[in-house]
N, C-alpha and C positions, 0 to 999 in steps of 0.2 A: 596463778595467773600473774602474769607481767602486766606493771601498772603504769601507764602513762603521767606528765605530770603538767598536761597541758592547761588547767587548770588549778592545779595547786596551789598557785600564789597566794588565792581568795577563799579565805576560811567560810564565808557565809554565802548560803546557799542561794539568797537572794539577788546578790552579787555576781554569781557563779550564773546563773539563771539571765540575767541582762545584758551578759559579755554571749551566751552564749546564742540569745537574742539577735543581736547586733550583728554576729559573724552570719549566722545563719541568713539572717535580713543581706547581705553582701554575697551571700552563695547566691542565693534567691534573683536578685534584683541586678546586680552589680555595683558598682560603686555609686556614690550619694553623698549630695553633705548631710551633717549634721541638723539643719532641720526639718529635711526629710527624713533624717533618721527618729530623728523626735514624734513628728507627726504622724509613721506607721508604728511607731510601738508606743505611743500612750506616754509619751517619758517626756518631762521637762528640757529645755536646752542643755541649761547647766547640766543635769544628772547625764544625761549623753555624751557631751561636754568633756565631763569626769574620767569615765568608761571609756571612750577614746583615746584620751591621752595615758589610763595605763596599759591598753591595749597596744597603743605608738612602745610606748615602755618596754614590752615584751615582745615587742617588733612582728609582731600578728599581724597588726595595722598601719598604710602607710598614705600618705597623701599623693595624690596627685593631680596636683594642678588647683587654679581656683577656676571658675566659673564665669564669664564675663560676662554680664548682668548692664541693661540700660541705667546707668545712676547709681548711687550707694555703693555700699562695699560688695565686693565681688567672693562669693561665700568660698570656701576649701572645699575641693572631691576630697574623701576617705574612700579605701577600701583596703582588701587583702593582702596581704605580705606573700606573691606566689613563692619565693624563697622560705618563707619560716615556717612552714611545714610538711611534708612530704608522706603520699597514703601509697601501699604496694598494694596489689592486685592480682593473684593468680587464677585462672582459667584452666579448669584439668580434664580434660575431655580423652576418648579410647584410647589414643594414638598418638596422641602431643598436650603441650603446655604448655600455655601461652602465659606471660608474666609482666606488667608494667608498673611505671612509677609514674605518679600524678603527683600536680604543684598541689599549693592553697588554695587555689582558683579553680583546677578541674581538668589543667593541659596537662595530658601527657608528655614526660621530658620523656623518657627513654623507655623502652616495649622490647622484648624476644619474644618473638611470632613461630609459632610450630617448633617448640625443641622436641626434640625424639625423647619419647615417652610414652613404654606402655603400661595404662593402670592394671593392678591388677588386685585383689584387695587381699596383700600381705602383708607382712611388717617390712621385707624387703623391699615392696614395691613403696610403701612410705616413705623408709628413708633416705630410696634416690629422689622421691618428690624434694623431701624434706634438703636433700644435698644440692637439687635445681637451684631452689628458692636462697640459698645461705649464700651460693656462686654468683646470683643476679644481686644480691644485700651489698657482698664485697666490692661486685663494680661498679656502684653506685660512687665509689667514693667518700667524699666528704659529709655525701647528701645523706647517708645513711646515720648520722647521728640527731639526724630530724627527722628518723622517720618514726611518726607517731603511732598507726595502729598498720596491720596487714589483714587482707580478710582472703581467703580461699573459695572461691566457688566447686562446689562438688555438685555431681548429679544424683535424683532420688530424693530419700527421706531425709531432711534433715533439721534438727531443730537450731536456729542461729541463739536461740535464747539460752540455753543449758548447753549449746557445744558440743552435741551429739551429730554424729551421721550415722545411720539407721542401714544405708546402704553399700555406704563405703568404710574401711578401715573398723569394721567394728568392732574390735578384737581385744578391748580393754576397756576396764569399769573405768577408766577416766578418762573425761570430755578428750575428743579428737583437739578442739581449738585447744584445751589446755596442756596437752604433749605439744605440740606447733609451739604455743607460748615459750613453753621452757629448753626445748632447742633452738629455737631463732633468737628468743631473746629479746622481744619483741610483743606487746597486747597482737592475740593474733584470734579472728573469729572466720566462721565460716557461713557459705550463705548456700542454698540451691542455686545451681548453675543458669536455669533458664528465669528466676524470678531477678537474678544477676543481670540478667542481657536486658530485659524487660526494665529494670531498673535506666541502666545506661541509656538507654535506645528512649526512655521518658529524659532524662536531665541532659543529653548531649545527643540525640540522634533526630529521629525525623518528626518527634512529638514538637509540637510546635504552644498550642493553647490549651489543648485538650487535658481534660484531669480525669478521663474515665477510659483507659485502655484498656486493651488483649495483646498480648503479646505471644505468638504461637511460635515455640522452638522444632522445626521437625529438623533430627539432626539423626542419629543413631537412633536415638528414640525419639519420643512426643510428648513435650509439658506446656503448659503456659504460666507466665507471668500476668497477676492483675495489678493493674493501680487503681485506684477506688480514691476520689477526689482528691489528686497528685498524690496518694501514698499507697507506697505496697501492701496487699493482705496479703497476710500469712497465716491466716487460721488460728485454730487453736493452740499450737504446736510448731505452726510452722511447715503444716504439709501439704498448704492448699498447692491447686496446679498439679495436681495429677491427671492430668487430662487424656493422657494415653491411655490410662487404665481402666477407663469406661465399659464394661463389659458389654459388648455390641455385636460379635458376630460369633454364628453358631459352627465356628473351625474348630479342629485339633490341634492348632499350632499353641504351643507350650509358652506363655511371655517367660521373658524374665523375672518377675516378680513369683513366676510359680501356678499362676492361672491361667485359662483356656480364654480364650475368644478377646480377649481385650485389642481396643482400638488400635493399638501401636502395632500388633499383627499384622496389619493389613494397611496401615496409613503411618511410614513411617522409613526411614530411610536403611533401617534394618531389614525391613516391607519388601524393601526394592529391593536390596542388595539379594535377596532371597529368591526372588521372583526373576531376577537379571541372570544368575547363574542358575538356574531351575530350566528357562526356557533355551540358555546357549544349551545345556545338557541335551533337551531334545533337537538339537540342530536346527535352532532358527537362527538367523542371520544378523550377528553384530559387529561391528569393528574390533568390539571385544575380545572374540575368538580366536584373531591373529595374535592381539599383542599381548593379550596374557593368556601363555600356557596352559598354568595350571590353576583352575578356577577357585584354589585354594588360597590364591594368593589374591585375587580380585580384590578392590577396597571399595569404599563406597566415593571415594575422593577420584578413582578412574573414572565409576560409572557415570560421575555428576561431568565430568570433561568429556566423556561421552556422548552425553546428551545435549553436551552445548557445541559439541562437532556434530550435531545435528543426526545422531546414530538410532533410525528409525525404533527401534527393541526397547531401548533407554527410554527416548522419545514418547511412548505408548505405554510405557511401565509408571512412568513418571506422571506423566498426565489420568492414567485411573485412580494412580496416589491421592491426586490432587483436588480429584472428582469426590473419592469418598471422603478425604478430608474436610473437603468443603461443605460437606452434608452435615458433618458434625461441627462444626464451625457456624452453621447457620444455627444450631443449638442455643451454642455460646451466644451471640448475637441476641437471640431470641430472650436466653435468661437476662443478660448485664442489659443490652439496650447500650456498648459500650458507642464513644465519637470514635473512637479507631482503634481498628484490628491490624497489627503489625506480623508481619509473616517472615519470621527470620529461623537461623540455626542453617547447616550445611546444605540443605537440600535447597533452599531458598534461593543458593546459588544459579540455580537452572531460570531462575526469573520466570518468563513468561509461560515458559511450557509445566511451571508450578501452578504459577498466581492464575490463569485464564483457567484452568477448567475446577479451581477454587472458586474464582469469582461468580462462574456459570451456576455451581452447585449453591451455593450460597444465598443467590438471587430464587434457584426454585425451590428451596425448603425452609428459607426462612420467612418470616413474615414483612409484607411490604411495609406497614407502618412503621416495624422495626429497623428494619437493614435499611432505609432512604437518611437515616439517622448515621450509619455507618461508614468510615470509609475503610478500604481495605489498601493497604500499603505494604510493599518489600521494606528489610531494615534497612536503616542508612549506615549505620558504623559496621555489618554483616561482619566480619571474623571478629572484629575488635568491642563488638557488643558487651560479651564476657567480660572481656579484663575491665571496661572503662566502666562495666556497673562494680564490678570489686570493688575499685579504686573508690565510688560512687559512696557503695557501703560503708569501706573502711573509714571513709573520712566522717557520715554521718553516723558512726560509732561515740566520736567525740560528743554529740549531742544526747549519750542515751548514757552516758556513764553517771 
């Protein structure tokens, strides 16, 4: 494993523990003087004081500006250095791959949205991932000698703690993040894709106050992300959020995983795509029919433009999605008792003709004491979910070393 040295300076762990207090306290909150910083973390002036100025030292930390106060001295802002540190983020979804770089702060400077990329789990298909990722490192420039950790979202099994995916790449006794590590060159970990988006969409998207979300990805498939008093569960392992695989309906249809009847059959954007070219076969009526031939080539990225040109087939495929989703969604509800259920991943894209016969279902099988507790909301960052929870990740990596 490639070791960062962000840290390093301060040989004692006590020390190491107060700095990394402080920054966190400045992810968190934003910038502050120092006796606000004193008064939320328990610490004396001076010791804060101290811890600042060798934070300024290692240009982590920078001032800006003082405060201008009726009378007396007008105290100094601190906060972040968004130059002096730099977190990458990849997003690897069937078809593309999405890749950005985030400051100290949490702005994305620069992003590649849908590079052509299909996964497929070989070692060939690795290491054109792996040759994406080294292509966006180089044109970063200058910035790439600050960049501290990388984190990959993958979809499926995956454990972030040991560096395993369970459902992608798994083709060697050593950690996936630790091949990544020693080709990029770089601390490089990996997270599940949709506790990824779930992640982002809490620190920068439509999550406002709230510390108890759902975050539902219906994208190809169907997971959720939890956050459980502003922080992500990940279970024992790191598998929670299998929410697809619920075993719920008594069909024939084969999941991916290898078993019959599970959720993602029939509520899922796989669902559709299934069900969209099943009923053009028996000659019902869609725009589809003209502009793509061969329903071999169909994607689900047509169908979803389909149904937002308003393509009655799309339209009514989409909306039963939405209807049984929401059945089991009122589930969720019922167990967490969550302040908001966020409804993102591709299919999300269709807005209303998703979210309304969600919301419908929702309202009749869950419980009224519970769901008046609830709101249910589209994501706000929708494509960019992914990469700006990576980014999210890799930089609270620094925290867990």
């Amino acid at each position: 494993m490639v070791k960062n040295h962000f840290f390093n300076s301060d040989k004692s762990p006590k020390n190491i523990q107060i700095k990394k207090d402080i920054i966190s306290h400045f992810i968190n909150t934003g910038n502050d003087t120092i006796a606000e910083l004193a008064r939320e973390l328990d610490l004396s002036v001076p010791t804060v004081t101290k811890f600042i100025g060798e934070l300024i030292d290692q240009g982590l930390i920078a001032e800006f500006g003082k405060i201008h106060t009726p009378g007396g001295r007008h105290p100094i802002v601190y906060g972040l250095n968004p130059t002096s540190a730099y977190f990458l983020g990849a997003d690897m979804s069937r078809h593309h791959l999405n890749i950005a770089l985030m400051d100290f702060t949490g702005r994305l400077v620069d992003n590649e949205m849908g590079i052509s990329y299909t996964y497929e789990n070989t070692p060939n298909s690795f290491d054109l991932l792996c040759g994406h990722l080294q292509k966006f490192i180089d044109k970063t420039g200058e910035m790439k000698k600050k960049i501290y950790h990388i984190n990959l979202n993958i979809s499926g099994r995956v454990n972030p703690e040991t560096g395993y995916s369970y459902s992608s790449f798994y083709f060697s006794e050593e950690p996936i993040s630790e091949i990544l590590s020693s080709k990029l060159h770089y601390p490089v970990s990996i997270d599940n894709d949709t506790r990824a988006m779930a992640y982002g969409e809490y620190m920068k998207g439509v999550v406002e106050n709230e510390k108890n979300v759902i975050f539902v990805n219906v994208s190809w498939g169907l997971g959720i992300g939890i956050i459980i008093d502003g922080k992500p569960y990940y279970g024992k392992s790191g598998f929670s959020g299998e929410f697809g695989h619920f075993p719920i309906f008594d069909n024939e249809i084969i999941c991916h995983c290898g078993k019959k009847g599970c959720l993602e059959t029939e509520a899922s954007g796989l669902a559709i795509h299934r069900a969209v070219i099943e009923r053009i076969k028996q000659k019902e009526s869609s725009i589809l029919s003209e502009k793509v031939k061969d329903m071999n080539q169909l994607t689900l990225t047509r169908i979803i433009e389909a149904t937002n040109n308003e393509d009655p087939l799309c339209i009514e495929i989409v909306e039963e999605v939405g209807y049984k989703l929401g059945r089991y969604i009122a589930g969720l509800i019922n167990i967490f008792n969550p302040e908001l259920v966020v409804i993102g991943g591709q299919v999300a894209e269709t807005e209303g003709f998703l979210m309304l016969p969600i919301r419908s279902s929702v309202k009749k099988y869950s419980l009224n004491l519970v769901n008046k507790d609830t709101q249910i909301v589209t994501s706000k960052l929708k494509k960019k979910a992914g990469i700006t929870g990576a980014c999210m990740i890799a930089r609270s990596r620094l925290f867990s070393e």
